[in-house]
C-alpha positions in Angstrom: 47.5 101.8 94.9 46.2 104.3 92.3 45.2 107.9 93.4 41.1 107.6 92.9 39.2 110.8 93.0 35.6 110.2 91.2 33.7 113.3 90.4 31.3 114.5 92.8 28.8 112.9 90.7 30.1 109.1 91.5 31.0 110.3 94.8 27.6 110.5 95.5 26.2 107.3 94.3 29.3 105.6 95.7 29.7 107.2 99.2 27.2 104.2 100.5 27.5 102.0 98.1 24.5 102.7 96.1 24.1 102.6 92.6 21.2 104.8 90.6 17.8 105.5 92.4 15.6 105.7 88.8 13.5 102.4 88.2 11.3 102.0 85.7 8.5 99.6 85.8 7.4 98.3 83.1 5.6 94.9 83.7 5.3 92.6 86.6 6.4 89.5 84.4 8.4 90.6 82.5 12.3 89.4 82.6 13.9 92.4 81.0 12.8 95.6 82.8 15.8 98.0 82.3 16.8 100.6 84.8 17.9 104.6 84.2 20.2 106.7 85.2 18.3 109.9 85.4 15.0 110.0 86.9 12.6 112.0 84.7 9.6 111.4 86.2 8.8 110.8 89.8 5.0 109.3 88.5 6.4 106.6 86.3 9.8 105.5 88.4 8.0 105.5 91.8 6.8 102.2 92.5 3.4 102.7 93.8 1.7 98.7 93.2 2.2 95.5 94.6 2.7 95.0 90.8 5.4 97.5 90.3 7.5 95.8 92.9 6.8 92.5 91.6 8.0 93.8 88.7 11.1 94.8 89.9 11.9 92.2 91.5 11.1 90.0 88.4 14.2 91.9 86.3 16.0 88.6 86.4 19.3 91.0 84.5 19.4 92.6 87.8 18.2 90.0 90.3 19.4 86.6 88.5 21.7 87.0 86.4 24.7 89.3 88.0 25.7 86.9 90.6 28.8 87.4 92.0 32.5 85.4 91.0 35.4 86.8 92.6 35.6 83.7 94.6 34.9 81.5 92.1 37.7 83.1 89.9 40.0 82.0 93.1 39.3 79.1 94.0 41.1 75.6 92.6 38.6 73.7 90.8 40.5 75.1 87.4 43.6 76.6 86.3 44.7 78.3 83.3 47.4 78.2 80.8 49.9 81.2 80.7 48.3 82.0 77.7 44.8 82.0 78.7 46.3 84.0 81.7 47.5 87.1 79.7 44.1 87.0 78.0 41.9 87.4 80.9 43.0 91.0 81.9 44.4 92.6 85.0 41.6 92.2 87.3 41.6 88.4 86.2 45.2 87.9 87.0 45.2 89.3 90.1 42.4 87.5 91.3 44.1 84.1 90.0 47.0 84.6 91.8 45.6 86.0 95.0 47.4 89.8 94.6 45.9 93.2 95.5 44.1 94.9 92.6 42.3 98.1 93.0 39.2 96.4 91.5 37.5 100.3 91.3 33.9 100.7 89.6 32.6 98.9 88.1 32.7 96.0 90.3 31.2 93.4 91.9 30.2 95.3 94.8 28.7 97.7 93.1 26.6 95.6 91.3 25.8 93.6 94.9 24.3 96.9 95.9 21.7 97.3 93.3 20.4 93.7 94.6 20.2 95.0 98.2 19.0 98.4 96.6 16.1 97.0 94.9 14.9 94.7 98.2 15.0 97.9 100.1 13.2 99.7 98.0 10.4 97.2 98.1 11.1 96.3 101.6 10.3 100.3 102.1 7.3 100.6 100.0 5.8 97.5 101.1 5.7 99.4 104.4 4.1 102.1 103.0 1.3 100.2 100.9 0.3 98.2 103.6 -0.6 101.5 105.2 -2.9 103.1 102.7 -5.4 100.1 102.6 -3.0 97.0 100.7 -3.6 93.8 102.4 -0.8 91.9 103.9 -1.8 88.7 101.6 -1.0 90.8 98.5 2.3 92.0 99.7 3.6 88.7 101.2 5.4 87.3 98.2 7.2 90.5 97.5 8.3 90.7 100.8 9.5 87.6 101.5 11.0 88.0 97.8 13.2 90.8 98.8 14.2 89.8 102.0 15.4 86.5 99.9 17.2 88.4 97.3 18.7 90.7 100.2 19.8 87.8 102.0 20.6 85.5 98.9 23.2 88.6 98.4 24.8 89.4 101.6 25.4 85.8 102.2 27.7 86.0 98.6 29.7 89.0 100.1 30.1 87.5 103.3 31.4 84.1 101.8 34.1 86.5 99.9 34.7 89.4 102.1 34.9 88.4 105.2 36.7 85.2 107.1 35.3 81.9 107.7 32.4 81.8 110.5 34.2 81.1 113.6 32.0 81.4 117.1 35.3 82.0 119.0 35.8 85.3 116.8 33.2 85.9 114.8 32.0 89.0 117.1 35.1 91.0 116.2 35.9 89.9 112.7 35.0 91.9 110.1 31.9 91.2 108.4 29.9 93.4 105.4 28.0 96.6 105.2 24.5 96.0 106.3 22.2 98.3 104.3 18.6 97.8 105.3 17.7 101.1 104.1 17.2 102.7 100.2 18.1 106.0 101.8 21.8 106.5 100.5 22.6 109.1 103.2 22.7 107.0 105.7 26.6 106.3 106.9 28.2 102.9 105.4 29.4 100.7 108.7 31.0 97.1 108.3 29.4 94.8 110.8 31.3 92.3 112.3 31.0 88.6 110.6 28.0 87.6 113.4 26.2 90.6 112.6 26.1 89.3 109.0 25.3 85.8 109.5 22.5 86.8 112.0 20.8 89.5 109.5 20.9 86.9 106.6 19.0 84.4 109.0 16.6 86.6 110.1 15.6 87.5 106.7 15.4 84.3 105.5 13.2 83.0 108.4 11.0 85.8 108.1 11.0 85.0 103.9 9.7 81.5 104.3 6.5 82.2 106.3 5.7 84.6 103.7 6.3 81.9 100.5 4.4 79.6 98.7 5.9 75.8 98.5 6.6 76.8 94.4 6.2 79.7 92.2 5.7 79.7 88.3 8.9 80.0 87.6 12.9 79.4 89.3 13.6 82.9 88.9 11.2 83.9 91.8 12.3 82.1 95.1 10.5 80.1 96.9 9.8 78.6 100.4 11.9 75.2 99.4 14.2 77.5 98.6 14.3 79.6 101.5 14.7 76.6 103.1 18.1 75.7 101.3 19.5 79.0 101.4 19.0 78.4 105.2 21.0 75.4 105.2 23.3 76.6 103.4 24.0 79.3 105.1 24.3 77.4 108.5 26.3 74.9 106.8 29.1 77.6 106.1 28.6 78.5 109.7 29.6 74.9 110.4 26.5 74.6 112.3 25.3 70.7 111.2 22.2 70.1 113.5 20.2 73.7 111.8 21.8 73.0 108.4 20.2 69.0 108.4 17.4 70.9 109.7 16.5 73.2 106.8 17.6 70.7 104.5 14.8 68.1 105.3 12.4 70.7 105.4 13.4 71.8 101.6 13.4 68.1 100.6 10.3 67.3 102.4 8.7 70.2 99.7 10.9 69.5 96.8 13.2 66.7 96.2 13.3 65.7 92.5 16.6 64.7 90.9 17.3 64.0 87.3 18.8 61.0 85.6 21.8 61.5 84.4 21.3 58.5 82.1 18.5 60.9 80.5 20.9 63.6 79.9 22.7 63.4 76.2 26.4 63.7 77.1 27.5 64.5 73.8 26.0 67.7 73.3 28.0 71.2 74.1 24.6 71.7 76.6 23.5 69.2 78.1 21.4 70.7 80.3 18.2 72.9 80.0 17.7 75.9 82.0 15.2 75.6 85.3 15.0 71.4 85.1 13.5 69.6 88.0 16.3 69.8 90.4 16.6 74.0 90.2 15.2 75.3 93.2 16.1 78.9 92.7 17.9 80.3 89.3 21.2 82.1 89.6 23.7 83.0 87.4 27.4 84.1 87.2 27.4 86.1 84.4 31.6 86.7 84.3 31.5 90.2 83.0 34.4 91.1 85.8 36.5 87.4 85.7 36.3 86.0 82.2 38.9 83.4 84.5 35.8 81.3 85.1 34.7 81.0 81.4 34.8 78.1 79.9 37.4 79.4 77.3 40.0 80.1 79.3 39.1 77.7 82.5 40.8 73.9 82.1 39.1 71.9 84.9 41.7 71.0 87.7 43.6 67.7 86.1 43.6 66.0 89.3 39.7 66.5 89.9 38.7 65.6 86.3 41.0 62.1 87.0 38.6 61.7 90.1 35.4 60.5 88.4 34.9 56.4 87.6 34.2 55.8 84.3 30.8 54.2 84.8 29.8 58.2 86.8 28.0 60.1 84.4 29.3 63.3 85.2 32.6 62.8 84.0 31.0 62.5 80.3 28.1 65.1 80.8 30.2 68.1 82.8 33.5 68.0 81.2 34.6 68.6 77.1 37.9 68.0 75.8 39.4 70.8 74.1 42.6 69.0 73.2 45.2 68.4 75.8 42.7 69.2 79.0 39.0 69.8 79.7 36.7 72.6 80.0 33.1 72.8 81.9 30.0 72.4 80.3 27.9 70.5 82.7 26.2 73.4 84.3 22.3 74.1 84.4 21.9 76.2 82.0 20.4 75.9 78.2 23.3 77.8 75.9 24.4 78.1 72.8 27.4 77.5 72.0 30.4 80.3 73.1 28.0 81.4 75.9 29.5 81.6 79.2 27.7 81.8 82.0 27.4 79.6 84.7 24.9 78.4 87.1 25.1 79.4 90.6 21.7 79.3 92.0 20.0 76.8 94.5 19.5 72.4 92.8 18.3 69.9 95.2 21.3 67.5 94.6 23.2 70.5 96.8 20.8 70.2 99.2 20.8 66.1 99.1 24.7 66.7 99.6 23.9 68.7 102.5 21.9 66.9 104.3 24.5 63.6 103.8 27.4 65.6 104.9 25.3 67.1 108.2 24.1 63.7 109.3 27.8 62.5 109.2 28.7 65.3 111.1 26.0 64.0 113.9 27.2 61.1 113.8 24.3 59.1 111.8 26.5 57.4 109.1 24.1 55.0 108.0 21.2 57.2 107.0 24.0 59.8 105.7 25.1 57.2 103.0 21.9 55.8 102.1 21.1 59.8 101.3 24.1 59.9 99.3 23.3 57.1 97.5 19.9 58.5 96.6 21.9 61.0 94.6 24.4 59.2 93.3 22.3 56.3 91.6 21.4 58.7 89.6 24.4 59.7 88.0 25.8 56.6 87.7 25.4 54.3 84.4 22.5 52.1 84.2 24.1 49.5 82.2 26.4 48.7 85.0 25.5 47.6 88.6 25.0 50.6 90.9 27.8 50.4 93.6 26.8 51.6 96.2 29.0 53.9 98.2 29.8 52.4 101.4 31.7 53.8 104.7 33.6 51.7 107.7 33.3 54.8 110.1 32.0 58.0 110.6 35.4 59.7 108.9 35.2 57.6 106.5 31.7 58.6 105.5 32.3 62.5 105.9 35.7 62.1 103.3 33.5 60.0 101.0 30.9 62.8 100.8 33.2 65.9 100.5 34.9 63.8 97.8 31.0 63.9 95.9 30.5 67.4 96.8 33.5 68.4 95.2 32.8 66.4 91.9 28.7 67.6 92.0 29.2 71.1 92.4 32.1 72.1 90.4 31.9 75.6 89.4 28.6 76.1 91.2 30.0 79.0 93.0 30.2 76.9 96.1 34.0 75.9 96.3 35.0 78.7 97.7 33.4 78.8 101.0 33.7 75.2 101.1 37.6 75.3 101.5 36.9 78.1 104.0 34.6 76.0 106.5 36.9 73.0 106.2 39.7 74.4 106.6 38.3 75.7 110.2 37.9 71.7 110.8 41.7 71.1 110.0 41.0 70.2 106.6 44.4 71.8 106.0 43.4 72.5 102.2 46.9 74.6 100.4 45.4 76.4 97.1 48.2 76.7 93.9 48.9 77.9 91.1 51.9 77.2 88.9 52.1 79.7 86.1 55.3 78.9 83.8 56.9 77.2 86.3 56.4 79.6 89.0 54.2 78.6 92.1 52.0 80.5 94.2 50.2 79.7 97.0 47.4 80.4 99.5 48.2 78.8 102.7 44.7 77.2 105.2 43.5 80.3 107.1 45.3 83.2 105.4 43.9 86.3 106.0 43.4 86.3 102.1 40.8 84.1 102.0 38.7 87.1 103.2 39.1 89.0 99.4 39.5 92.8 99.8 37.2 95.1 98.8 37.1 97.4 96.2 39.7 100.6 96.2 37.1 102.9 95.8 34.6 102.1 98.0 36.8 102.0 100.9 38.1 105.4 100.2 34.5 107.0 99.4 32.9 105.4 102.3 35.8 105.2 104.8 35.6 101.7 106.0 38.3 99.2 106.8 40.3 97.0 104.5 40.5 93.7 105.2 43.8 92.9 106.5 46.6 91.2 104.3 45.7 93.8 101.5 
């Protein structure tokens, strides 16, 4: 491991995790408010407003468009050709191939923190306003809109940081750091894995009384998708009943889906930014794993193989580049050679949750006529729709994994999901064959919980996850 000693400078920001303390506000709507790394002047950086923390919270570079990928650039739905490989750098590599890297700033975790940063700070001041004469009506949505962002966050880490949610041991394994203050000198503590789980639910169901059903636009969350963040969160817990719970109460506010017979397949970008199914816009913007990027990610061959010819999705994700495929399906409107990715909240996840939930209580009928809801539209009108069918229970649950594995392909979700099911004895073996030579992740390794960053374990003296 390389000898790391920041200057006392970066010691300082980095000791707890927290990245610069200058904001400037600019405008409440705007999408492009920039931060500093000097603070010049405490009476323009302070938020003082409900519309200065509006505003902050509305910098969708900092809030929507930094999402985390470290487990995407591990997980199987792609691989990449040796040469691709030596293109995507060090941290790429290692990451592919599930080795130790020191991963030191700047990383993902670093930019995780400005996220919880920022909903601190507006969780802080909120406090404050509401004590010099601000009414709690004005100061609902940004409250709720931090705790979302704070919780939309933590859940990311956890899915890559820590193991899979287990109740048997989830009291002593080792979760995340829990920040729920802006003040930087308070001590940096991992919780354990409950601890986490517990703090991202309490946020959330403290968020949703405090939302309206929509808001003007995906990059503000809302109470549908409080509601889905909910369920998915539970559903990573393996806790069905509260998963189908939070589901039906997104889709009960929100549950358009598009037609994929709508969508033109033939274009590099299919689809537009914020369509009817987003319920909350997220991005993976790759600027630590190019791995993910369509230019050097070829879908998995055996996935790709998995669609039916008459299922839309296999024309309107997927472009051949020659002798495999890359991704292009995802929601986002891009030019062409942009690479980011959509990881936020659609309500065909959601649909896909509440199928796999009912199977997993044992209602197989109403779990496949739910699926079906989905899948008629992506399949192709000029055929008859067949519908998906299921002779058990078992049946029914490996039918709708199968879909949720071909809907939500590089979604940021894949990840996790090997996690969870391999707690249910899914006995799911990641590989990689680089030139001939295989390596492989085997169901419940201890590397599934990703290390994290060099630095920050050295600055703020917490543990390493084991198996690093």
């Amino acid at each position: 491991m390389k000898n790391y000693k920041p200057n006392s400078m970066r010691s300082l920001r980095f000791k707890h995790m927290i990245i610069p303390i200058a904001l400037i506000i600019i405008s409440c709507c705007s999408a492009c408010e920039k931060y500093l790394d000097v603070k010049p002047d405490d009476k323009i950086t302070t938020p003082a407003t409900v519309k200065d923390l509006q505003a902050m919270l509305d910098n969708s570079d900092k809030m929507n468009i930094k999402s985390l990928c470290y487990d995407e650039a591990s997980a199987d739905d792609y691989f990449m050709t040796p040469e691709n490989y030596a293109r995507v750098g060090l941290r790429g590599q290692a990451a592919y191939l599930w080795e130790p890297w020191p991963n030191e700033y700047t990383n993902e975790w670093a930019k995780a923190s400005e996220e919880v940063y920022v909903s601190n700070v507006c969780l802080e001041t909120t406090e404050k306003l509401l004590k010099t004469g601000t009414s709690e009506e004005e100061l609902k949505n940004v409250k709720g809109s931090a705790l979302f962002y704070r919780a939309f966050t933590w859940l990311k880490l956890l899915w890559i940081h820590s193991k899979a949610y287990d109740e048997t041991s989830a009291k002593t394994d080792l979760g995340i750091v829990l920040r729920e203050t802006a003040d930087f000198n308070v001590p940096s503590i991992r919780s354990s894995t409950e601890e986490g789980y517990n703090r991202v639910i309490k946020d959330l169901e403290q968020a949703i009384d405090l939302f309206p059903n929509a808001q003007p636009h995906a990059f503000r969350p809302s109470k549908a998708a409080a509601h889905a963040l909910l369920a998915r969160t539970y559903l990573s817990m393996r806790k069905y009943d509260l998963a189908l719970e939070h589901a039906e109460k997104c889709l009960n506010i929100k549950s358009d889906l598009i037609d994929y017979n709508t969508i033109n397949a033939t274009v590099y970008s299919p689809f537009q930014s914020y369509n009817p199914e987003v319920l909350f816009h997220a991005e993976i913007s790759a600027f630590s794993y190019f791995n993910v990027q369509p230019a050097y990610a070829m879908v998995d061959t055996t996935l790709y193989q998995s669609y039916n010819q008459n299922d839309l999705r296999k024309g309107v994700f997927f472009l051949s580049n020659g002798k495999y495929f890359s991704f292009k399906g995802t929601y986002l409107s891009r030019a062409t050679g942009s690479n980011n990715l959509f990881t936020g909240i659609a309500t065909d996840e959601v649909y896909l949750i509440k199928a796999e939930c009912l199977t997993r209580i044992g209602k197989t009928n109403e779990a496949m006529a739910t699926l079906n809801t989905l899948m008629k539209k992506r399949w192709r009108s000029s055929v008859s729709f067949p519908a998906f069918t299921a002779v058990n229970n078992s049946d029914a649950l490996t039918v709708i994994l199968n879909e949720r594995r071909k809907e939500l392909v590089f979604r940021g979700l894949r990840w996790i999901d090997i996690k969870r099911l391999n707690k249910e004895g899914n006995q799911i073996t990641l590989s990689r064959n680089l030139s001939g030579k295989v390596t492989s992740l085997q169901p419940n390794s201890e590397r599934f919980a990703l290390p994290i960053p060099a630095d920050i374990i050295t600055l703020a003296s917490i543990q390493q996850n084991p198996g690093w």
